[in-house]
DRENNUPA-901960 format. One record per residue (C-alpha): residue in one letter; x, y, z. Coordinates in pm, 1 decimal, padded with zeros to 6 digits, always signed. Layout:
DRENNUPA-901960
ATOM  code        c1        c2        c3
ATOM     A         X         Y         Z
...
***
This chain:
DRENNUPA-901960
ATOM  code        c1        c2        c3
ATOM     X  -00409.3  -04063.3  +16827.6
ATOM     X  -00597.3  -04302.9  +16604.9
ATOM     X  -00332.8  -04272.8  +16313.3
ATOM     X  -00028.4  -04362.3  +16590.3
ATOM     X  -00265.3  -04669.9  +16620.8
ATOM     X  -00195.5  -04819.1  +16258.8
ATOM     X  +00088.7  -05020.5  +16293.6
ATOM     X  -00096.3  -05195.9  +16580.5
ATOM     X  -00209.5  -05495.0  +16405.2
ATOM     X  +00062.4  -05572.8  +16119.3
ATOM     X  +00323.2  -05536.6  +16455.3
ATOM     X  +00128.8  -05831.2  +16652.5
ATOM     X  +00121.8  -06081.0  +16340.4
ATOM     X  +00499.5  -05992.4  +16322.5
ATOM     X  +00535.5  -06162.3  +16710.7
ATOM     X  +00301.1  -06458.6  +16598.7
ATOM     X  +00498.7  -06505.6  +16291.6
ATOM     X  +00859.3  -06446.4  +16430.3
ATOM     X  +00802.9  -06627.5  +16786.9
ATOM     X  +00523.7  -06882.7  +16723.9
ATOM     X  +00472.5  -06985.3  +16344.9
ATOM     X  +00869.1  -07021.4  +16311.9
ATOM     X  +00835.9  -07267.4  +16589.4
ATOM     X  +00570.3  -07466.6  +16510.3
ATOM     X  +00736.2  -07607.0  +16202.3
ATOM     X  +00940.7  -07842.3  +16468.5
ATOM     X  +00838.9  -08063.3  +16790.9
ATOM     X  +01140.0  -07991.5  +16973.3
ATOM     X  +01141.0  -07807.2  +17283.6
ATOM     X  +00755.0  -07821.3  +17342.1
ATOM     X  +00747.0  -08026.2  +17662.7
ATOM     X  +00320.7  -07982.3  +17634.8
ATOM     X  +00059.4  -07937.1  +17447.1
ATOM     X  +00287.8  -08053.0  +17142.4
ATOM     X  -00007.5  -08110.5  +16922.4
ATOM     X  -00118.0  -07777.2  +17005.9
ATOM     X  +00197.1  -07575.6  +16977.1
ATOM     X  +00298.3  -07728.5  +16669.8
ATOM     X  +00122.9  -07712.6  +16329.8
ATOM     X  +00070.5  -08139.2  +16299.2
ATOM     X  +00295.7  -08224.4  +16631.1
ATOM     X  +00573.7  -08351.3  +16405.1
ATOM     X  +00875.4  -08153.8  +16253.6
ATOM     X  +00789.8  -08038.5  +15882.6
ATOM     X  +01140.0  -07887.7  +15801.0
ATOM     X  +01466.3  -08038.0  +15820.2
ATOM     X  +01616.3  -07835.8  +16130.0
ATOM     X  +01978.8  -07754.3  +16033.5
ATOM     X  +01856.9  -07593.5  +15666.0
ATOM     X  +01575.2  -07414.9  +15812.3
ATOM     X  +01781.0  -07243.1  +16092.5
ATOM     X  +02020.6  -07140.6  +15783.1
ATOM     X  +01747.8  -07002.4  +15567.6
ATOM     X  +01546.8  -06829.7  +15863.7
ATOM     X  +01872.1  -06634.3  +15927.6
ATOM     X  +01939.2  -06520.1  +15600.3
ATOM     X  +01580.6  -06405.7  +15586.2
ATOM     X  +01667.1  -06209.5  +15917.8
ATOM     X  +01999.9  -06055.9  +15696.6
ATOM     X  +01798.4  -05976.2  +15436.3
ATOM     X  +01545.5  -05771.3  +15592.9
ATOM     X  +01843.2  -05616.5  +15762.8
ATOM     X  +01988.3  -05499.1  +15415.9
ATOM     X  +01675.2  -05398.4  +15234.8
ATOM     X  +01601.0  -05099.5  +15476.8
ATOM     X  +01746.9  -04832.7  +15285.0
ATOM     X  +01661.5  -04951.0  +14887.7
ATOM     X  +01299.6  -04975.5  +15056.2
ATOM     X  +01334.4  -04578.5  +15190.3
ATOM     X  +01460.8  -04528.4  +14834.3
ATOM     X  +01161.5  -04671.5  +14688.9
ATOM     X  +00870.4  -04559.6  +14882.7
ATOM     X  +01077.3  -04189.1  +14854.9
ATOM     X  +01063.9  -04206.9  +14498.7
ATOM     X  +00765.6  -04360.3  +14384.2
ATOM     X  +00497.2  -04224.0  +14161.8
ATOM     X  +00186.8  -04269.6  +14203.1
ATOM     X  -00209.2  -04123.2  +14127.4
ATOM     X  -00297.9  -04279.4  +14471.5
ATOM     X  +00002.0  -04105.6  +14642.6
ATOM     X  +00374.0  -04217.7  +14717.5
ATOM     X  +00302.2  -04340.1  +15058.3
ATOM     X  -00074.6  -04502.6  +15039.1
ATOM     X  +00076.1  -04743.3  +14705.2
ATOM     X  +00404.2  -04811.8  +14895.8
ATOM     X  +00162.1  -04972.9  +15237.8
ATOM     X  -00053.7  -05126.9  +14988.1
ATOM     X  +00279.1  -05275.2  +14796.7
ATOM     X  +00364.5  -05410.4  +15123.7
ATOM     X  +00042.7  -05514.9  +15320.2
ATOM     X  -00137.9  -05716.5  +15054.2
ATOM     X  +00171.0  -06018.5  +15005.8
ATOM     X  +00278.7  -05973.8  +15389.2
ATOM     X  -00092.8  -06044.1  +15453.1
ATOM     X  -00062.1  -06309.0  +15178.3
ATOM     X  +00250.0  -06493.9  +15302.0
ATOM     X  +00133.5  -06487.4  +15652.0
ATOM     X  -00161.0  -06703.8  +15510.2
ATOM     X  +00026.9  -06942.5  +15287.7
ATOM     X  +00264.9  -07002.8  +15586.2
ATOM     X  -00018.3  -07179.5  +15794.5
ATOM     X  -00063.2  -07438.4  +15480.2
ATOM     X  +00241.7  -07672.3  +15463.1
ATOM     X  +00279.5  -07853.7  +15077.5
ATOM     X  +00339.5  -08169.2  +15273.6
ATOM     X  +00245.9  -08319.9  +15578.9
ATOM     X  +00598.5  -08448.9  +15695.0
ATOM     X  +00983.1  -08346.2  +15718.6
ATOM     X  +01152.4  -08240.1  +15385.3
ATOM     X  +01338.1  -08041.2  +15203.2
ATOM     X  +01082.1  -07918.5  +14965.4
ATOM     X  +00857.3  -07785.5  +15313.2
ATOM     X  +01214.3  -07574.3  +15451.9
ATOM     X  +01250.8  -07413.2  +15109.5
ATOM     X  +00823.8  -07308.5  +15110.2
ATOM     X  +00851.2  -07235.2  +15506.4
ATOM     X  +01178.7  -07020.9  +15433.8
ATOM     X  +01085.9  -06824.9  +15099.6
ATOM     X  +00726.4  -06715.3  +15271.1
ATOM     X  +00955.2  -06617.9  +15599.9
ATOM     X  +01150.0  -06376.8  +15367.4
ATOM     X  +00869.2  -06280.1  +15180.3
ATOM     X  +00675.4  -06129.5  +15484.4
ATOM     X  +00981.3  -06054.7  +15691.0
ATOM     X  +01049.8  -05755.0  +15362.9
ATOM     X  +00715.7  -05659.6  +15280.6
ATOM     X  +00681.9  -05600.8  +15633.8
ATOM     X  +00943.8  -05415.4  +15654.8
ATOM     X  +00825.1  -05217.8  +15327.2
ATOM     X  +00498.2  -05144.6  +15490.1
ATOM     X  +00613.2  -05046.4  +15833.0
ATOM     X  +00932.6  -04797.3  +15687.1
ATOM     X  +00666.8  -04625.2  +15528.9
ATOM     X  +00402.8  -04555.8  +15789.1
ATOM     X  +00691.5  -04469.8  +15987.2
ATOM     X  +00819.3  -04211.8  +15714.2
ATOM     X  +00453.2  -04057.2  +15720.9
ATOM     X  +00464.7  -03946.2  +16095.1
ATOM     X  +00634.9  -03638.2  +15956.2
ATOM     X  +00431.2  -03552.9  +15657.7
ATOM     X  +00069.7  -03545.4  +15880.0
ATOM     X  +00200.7  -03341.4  +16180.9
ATOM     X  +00226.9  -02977.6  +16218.0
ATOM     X  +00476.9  -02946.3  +16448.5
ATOM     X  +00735.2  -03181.2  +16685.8
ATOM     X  +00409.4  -03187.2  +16941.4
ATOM     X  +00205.9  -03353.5  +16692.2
ATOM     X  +00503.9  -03621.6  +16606.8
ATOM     X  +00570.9  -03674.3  +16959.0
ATOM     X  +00170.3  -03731.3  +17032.0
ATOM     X  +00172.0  -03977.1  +16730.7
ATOM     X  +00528.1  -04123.9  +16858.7
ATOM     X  +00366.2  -04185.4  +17211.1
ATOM     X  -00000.7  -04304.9  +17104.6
ATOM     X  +00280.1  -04587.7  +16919.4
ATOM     X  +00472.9  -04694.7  +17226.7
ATOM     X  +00122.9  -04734.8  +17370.2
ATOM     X  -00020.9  -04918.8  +17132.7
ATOM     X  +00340.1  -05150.3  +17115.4
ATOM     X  +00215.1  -05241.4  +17510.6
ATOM     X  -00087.8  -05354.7  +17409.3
ATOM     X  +00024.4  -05566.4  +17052.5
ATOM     X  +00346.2  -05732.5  +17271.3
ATOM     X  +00046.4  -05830.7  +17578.2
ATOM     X  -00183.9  -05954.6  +17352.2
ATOM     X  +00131.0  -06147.4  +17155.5
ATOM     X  +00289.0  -06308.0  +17464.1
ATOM     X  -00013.1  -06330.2  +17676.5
ATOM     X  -00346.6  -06384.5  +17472.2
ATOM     X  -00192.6  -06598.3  +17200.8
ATOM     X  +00007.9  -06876.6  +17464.1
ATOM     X  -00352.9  -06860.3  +17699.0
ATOM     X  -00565.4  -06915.1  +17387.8
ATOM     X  -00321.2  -07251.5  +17319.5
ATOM     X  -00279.7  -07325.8  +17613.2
ATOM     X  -00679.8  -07354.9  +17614.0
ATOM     X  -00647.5  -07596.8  +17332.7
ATOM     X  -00676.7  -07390.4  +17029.8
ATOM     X  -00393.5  -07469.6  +16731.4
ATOM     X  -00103.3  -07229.4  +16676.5
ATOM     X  -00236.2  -07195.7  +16349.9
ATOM     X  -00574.4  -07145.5  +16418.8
ATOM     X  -00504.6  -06875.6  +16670.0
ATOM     X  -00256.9  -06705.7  +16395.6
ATOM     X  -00585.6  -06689.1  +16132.5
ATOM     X  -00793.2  -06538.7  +16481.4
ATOM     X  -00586.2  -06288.3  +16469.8
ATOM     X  -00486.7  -06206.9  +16104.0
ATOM     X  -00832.4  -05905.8  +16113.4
ATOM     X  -00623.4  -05692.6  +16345.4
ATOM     X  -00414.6  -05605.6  +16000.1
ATOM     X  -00692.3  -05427.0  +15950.7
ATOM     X  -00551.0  -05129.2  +16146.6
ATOM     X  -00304.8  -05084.0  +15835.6
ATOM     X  -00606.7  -04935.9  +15676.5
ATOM     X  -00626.6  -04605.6  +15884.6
ATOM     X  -00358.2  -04455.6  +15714.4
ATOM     X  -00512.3  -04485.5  +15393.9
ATOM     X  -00809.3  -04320.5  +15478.8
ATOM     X  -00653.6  -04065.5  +15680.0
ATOM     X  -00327.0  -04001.5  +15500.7
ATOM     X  -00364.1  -03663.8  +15250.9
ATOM     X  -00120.0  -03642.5  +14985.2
ATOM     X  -00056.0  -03428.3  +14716.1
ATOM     X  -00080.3  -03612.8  +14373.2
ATOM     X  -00064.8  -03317.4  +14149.4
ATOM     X  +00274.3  -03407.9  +13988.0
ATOM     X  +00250.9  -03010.0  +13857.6
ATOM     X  +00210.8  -02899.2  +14233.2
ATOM     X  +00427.3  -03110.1  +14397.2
ATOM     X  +00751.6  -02895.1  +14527.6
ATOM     X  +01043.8  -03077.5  +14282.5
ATOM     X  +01340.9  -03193.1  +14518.6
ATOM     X  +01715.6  -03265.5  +14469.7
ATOM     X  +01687.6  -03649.9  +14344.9
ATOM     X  +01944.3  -03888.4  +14595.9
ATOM     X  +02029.8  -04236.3  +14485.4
ATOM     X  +02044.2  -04508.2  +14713.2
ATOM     X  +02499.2  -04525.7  +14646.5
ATOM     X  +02476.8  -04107.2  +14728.7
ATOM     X  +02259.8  -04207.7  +15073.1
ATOM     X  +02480.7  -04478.7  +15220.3
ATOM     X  +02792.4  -04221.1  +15126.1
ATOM     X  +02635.5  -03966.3  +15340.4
ATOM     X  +02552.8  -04192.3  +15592.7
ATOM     X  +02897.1  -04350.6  +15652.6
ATOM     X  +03035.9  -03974.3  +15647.9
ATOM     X  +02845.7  -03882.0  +15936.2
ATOM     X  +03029.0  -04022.6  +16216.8
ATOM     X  +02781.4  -03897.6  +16536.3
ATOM     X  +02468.3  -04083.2  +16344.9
ATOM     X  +02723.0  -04428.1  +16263.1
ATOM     X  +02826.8  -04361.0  +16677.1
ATOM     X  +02413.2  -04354.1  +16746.4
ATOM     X  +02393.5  -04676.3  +16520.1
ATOM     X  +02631.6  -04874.7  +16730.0
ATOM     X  +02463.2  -04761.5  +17040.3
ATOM     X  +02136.9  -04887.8  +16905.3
ATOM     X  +02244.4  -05222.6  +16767.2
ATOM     X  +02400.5  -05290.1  +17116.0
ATOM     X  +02044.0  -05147.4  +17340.8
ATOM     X  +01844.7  -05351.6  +17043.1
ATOM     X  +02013.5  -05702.9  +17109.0
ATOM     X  +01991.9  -05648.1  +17511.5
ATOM     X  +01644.9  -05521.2  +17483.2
ATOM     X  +01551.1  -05834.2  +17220.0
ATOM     X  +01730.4  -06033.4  +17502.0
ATOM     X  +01563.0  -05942.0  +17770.1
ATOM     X  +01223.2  -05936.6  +17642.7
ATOM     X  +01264.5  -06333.6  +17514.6
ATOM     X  +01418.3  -06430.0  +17803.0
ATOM     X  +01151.3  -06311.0  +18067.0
ATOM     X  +00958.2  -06467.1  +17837.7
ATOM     X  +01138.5  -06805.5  +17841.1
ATOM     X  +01228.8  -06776.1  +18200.6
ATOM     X  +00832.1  -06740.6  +18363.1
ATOM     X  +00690.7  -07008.6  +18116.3
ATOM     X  +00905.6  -07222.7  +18298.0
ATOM     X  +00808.4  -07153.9  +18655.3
ATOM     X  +00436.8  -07205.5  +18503.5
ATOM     X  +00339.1  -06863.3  +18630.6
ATOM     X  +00016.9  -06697.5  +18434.5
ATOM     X  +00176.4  -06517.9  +18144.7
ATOM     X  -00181.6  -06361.4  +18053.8
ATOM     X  -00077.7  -06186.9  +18450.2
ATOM     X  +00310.7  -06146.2  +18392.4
ATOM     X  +00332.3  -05981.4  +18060.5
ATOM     X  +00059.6  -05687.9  +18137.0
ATOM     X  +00215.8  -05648.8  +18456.7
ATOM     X  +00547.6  -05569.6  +18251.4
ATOM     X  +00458.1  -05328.8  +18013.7
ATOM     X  +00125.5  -05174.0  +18179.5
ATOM     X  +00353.0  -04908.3  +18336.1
ATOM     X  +00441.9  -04774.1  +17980.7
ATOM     X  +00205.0  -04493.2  +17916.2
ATOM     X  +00335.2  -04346.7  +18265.7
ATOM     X  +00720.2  -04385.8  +18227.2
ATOM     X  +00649.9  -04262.7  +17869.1
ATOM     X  +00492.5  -03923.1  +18065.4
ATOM     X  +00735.9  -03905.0  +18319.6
ATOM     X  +01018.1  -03900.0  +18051.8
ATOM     X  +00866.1  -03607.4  +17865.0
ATOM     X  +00878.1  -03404.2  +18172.0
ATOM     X  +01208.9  -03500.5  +18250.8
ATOM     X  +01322.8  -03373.8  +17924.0
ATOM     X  +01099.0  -03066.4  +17971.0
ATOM     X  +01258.3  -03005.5  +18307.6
ATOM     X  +01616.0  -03125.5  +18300.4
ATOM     X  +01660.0  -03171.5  +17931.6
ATOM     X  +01738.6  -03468.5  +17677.9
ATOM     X  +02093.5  -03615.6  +17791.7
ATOM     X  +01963.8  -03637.4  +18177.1
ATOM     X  +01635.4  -03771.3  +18051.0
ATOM     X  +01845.8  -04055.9  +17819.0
ATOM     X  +02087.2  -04110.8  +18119.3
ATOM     X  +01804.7  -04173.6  +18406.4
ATOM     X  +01608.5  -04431.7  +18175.6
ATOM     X  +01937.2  -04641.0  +18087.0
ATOM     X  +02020.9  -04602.3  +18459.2
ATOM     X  +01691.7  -04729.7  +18544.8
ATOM     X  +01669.1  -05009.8  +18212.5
ATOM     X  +01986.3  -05131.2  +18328.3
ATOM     X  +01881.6  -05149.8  +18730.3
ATOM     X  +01555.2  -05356.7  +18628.2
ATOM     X  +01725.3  -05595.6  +18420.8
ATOM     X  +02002.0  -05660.2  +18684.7
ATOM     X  +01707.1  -05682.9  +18966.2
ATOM     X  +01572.7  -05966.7  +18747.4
ATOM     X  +01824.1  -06248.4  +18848.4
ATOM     X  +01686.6  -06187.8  +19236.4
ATOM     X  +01374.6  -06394.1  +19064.5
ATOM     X  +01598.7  -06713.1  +19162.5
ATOM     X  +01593.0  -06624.4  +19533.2
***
């Protein structure tokens, strides 16, 4: 349980830094507490560029997924693989995340979109570095599938409480009249988290003792991936669910802030009921297996969203 709870922290500064810092760099579409929601209430990057640059950083960290598997796959280390590959990755996420709170100047140019945009990409792939391989590691410390689906659950738990405390703490703490940026260094200790895997995570780093496998390169892993045709079908299925879901989730998000309702009230509300649908699933699978089980929560995902729009009446 406490090992599904690593990814905790490094997850919540990835909302701050993706849904708040990003933001802050410009004064437009703040309609309060400007000063607050912003870094010095006045734009610091010129608007058109930075929307350019932030998306390629997005692309990137799109691309780098696989090369990154490679890596942490392959690597060599005394330490072990996959402690030196979260280590690789936490210290200059952690870094960046810092450096983005500290502009070079204090108004618009050129020089502050090309800072704000290279420290974007520079967490954006070192978090994805660090997070690929905590996620690779859920296989190597379980016994059996119980033990991966305990650690997969204890996640989805802990992903209610870093999205509440990312769309409901950090907007009531400015809201309150605390800086964006002082409320990102508030919560930069919950990182910390990333640290339980190092102590806990036993690998073997006996080169002599480890069992040698068959050597893929990156070229020989995209080959087998475009061959298999069910996991490109599953891809496409999960790009499609991902934008809805990344949708959905931003636009509740936008949609109460603008009735003014409590967001510290609406976004617990939403994802409270987790840890219990997350139950209820397993025994559906138990009971009528894994296609019914994927059928009824689409059915259900798909009946919620749709509900939504009755907020208007």
């Amino acid at each position: 349980i406490l090992y599904g709870c690593s990814g905790l922290g490094v997850n919540l500064l990835n909302i701050v830094m993706g849904s708040y810092l990003c933001s802050a760099l410009l004064v437009g579409g703040f309609d309060k507490n400007v000063e607050h929601w912003t870094f010095l209430n006045k734009d610091l990057v010129v608007a058109g560029l930075w929307a350019i640059l932030a998306a390629i950083a997005k692309i990137v960290d799109g691309l780098i997924d696989l090369p990154f598997s490679h890596f942490t796959d392959n690597l060599k280390s005394k330490w072990g693989k996959r402690k030196t590959a979260i280590v690789i990755g936490a210290v200059p996420m952690l870094i960046a995340y810092i450096l983005f709170l500290f502009p070079l100047n204090s108004g618009i140019s050129v020089l502050n979109t090309i800072w704000f945009a290279s420290l974007l990409m520079i967490f954006y792939a070192c978090y994805t570095l660090t997070m690929l391989t905590y996620y690779g590691t859920f296989a190597e410390v379980a016994k059996d599938q119980n033990d991966i689906t305990l650690i997969s659950n204890t996640k989805s738990v802990c992903d209610v409480v870093y999205f509440s405390l990312g769309f409901a703490l950090v907007p009531a703490l400015v809201n309150s009249g605390l800086n964006v940026r002082l409320v990102a260094l508030l919560l930069l200790p919950c990182a910390l988290t990333m640290l339980i895997p190092l102590f806990m995570l036993k690998e073997n780093t006996d080169e002599a003792k480890v069992e040698k496998e068959e050597k893929v390169t990156v070229f020989s892993s995209i080959m087998f991936t475009l061959k298999d045709k069910p996991y490109i079908l599953w891809l496409c299925v999960l790009f499609v669910n991902n934008i809805g879901l990344q949708l959905f989730l931003s636009g509740i998000n936008e949609y109460f802030s603008t009735l003014h309702v409590n967001q510290a009230l609406i976004m617990p509300t939403c994802f409270v009921p987790v840890p219990f649908t997350i139950m209820l699933y397993n025994k559906i699978i138990k009971k009528r297996g894994l296609g019914f089980a994927l059928r009824y929560v689409l059915l259900v995902y798909s009946i919620g969203m749709a509900l939504m729009g009755l907020c208007n009446f």
